[in-house]
C-alpha positions in Angstrom: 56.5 5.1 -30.8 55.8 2.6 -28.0 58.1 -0.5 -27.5 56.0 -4.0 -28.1 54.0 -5.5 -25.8 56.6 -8.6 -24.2 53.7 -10.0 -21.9 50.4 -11.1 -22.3 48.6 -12.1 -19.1 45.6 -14.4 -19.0 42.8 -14.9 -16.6 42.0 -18.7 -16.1 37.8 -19.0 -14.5 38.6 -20.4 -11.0 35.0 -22.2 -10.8 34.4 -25.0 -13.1 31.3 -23.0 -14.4 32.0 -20.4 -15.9 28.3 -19.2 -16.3 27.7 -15.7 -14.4 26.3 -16.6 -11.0 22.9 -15.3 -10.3 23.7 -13.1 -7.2 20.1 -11.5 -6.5 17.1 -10.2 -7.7 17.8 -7.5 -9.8 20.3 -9.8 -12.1 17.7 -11.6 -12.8 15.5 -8.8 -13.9 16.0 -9.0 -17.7 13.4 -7.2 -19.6 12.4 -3.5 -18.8 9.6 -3.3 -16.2 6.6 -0.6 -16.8 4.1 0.7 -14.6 0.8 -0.9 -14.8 -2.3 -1.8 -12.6 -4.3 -4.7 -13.1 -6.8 -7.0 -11.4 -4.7 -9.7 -10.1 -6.4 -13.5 -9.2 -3.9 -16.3 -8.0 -4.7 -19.8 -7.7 -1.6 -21.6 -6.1 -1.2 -25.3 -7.6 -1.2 -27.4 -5.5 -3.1 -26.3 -2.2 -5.5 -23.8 -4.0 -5.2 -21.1 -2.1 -6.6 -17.8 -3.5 -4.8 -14.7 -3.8 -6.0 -11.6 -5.1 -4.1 -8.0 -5.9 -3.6 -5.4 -7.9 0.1 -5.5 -10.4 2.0 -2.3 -10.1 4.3 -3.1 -12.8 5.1 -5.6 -15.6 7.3 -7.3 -18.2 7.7 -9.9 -20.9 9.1 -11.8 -17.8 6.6 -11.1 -15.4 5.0 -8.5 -12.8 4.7 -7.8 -9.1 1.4 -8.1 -7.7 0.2 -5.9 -4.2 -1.3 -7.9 -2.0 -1.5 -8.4 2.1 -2.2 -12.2 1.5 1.1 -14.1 -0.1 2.1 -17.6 -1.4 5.6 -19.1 -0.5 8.5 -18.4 -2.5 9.0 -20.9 -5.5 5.0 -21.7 -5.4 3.0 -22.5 -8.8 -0.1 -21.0 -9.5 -2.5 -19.9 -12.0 -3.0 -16.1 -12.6 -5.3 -14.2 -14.7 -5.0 -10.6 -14.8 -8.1 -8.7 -15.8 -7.2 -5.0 -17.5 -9.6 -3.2 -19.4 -12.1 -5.6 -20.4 -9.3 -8.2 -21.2 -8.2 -11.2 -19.5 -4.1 -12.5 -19.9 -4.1 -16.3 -18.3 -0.7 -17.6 -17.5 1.2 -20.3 -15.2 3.5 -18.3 -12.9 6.4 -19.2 -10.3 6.9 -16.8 -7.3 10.1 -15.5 -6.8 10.0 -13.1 -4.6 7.5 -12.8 -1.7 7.6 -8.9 0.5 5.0 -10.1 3.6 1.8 -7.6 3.2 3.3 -6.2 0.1 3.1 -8.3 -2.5 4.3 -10.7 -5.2 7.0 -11.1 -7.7 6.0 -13.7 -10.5 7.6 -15.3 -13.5 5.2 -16.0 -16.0 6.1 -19.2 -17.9 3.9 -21.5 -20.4 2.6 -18.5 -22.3 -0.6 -20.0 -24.6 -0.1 -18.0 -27.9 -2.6 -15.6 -27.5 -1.9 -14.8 -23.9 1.6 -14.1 -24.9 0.3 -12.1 -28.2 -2.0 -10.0 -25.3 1.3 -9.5 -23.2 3.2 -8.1 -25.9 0.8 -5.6 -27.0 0.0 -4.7 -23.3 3.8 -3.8 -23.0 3.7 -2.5 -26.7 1.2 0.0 -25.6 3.4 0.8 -22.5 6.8 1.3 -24.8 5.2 3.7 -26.6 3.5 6.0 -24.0 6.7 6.7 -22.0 
């Protein structure tokens, strides 16, 4: 057969952290998005400025929300999203802001029945594609 492996080379990580760096905004994408429109109402924390849009997609993770008004990048606000008859509440954190296009949100601090509502929404969505 083959003669025996003699050498074995190892890699060593050259950075101290060898966690994956977080290069842009698609690796941090980490649940599927689906297409979905939704009345969109933002309240940002701390200055309470209004936004309001329409999503165009979603996930577990959060959605992007069309709008010509924006808040900065890394703002807080409250959003509610109103879709056929139900309203979803949630604390968000921008993360990505396209000027007179829209919003990308991270929704965090889920109440139980607001994440119960997401999941179903996204249920719903799973199975119709």
């Amino acid at each position: 057969m083959g003669r025996p492996v003699s050498k074995i080379l190892t890699m060593t990580s050259r950075s101290p952290d060898p966690s994956p760096r977080i290069s842009g905004v698609r690796d941090r994408r980490y649940t599927i998005r689906y297409p979905f429109a939704a009345e969109a109402e933002l309240i940002e924390v701390e200055t309470g400025q209004q936004v309001t849009g329409v999503t165009s997609d979603i996930s577990l993770g959060g959605c992007f929300i069309c709008t010509s008004k924006s808040l900065p990048a890394k703002s807080r606000a409250r959003l509610r999203l109103l879709h056929k008859g139900q309203v979803f509440d949630a604390y968000i954190i921008v993360r990505i802001v396209k000027p007179r296009v829209g919003l990308g949100v991270e929704f965090f601090d889920l109440e139980p029945a607001n994440h119960n509502m997401l999941t179903a929404w996204i249920e719903g969505l799973r199975q119709n594609r």
